[in-house]
N, C-alpha and C positions, 0 to 999 in steps of 0.2 A: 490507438485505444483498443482494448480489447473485445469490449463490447461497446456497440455503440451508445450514446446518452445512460450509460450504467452510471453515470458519477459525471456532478460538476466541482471544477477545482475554484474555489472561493478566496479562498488566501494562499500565496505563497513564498517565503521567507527564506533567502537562502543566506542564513545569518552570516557566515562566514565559508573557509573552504571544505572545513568539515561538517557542518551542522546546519540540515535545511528543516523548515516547519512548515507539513502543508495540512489546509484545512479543507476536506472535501463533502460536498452534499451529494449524498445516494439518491437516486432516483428510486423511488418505493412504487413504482408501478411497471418496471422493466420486466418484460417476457421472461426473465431465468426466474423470479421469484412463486411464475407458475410451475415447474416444476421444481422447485427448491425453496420449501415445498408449500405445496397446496395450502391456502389457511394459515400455514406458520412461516413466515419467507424467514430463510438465512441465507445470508452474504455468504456464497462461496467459497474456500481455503484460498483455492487457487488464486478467485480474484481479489481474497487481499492480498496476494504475494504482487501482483498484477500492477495492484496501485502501488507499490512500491517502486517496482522496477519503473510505471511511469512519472512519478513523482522524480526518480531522480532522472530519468532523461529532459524533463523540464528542466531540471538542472543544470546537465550535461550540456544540455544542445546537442542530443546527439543518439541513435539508435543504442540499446544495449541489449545482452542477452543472459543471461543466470548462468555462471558456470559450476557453483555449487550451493545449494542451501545446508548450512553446520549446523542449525537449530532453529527450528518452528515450533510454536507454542501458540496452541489456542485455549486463551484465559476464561472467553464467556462468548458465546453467541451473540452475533451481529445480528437483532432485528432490526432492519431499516422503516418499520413502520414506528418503534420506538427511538433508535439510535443513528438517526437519519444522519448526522451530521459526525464527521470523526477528525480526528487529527492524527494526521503521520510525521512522529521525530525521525528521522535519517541522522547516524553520525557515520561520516565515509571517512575510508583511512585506503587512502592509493598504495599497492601492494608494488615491489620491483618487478615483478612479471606484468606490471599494466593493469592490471585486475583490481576492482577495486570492492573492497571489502565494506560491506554493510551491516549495521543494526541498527534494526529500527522497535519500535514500538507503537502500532498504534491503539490511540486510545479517543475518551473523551471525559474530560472532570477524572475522576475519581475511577473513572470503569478501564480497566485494557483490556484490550479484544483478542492484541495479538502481537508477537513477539517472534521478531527473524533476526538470522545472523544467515549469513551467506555471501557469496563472489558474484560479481560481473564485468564482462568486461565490454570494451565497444564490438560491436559486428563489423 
């Protein structure tokens, strides 16, 4: 985990071989929200990329590490004092070099936060 108590995983769905749904609760009183930022907290880039990569090692079973991010999009700020609670779609597609290839989307209802495509593979 990247940070510690940053996020509890609530639900996790791993439909099939390509396609997992995880539902996670932010902890809206974690240390980085002081400085990020003061009065207004926003979720980090980084750590949505973060719960990505750990959502799918929930998956995996297995350490991973990002070998390339192809596309990042952020659609709307993450306040966790508002949008406490998110959902992460994963659809993987195993590449021949090992690597397996991701996009994801997360969101909640109606709102997306954010929007990845990129590589990882095991460590």
């Amino acid at each position: 985990m990247l940070l510690k108590d940053f996020y509890t995983l609530i639900e996790f769905d791993k439909i099939d071989n390509e396609n997992i749904k995880a539902v996670i609760k932010l902890n809206k009183n974690h240390p980085v929200y002081k400085g990020h930022f003061p009065g207004n907290p926003v979720v980090p880039g980084v750590c949505l990329t973060q719960l990505i990569k750990e959502v799918m090692e929930t998956a995996e079973k297995k350490e991973l590490m990002l070998v390339s991010a192809d596309y990042i999009k952020f659609m709307a700020i993450v306040n966790p004092e508002i949008n406490e609670i998110l959902q992460i779609d994963l659809k993987l597609k195993v590449k021949e070099d090992n690597t397996t290839q991701v996009t994801s989307e997360t969101h909640f209802g109606e709102t997306v936060f954010y929007k990845f495509k990129g590589n990882f593979k095991a460590k």
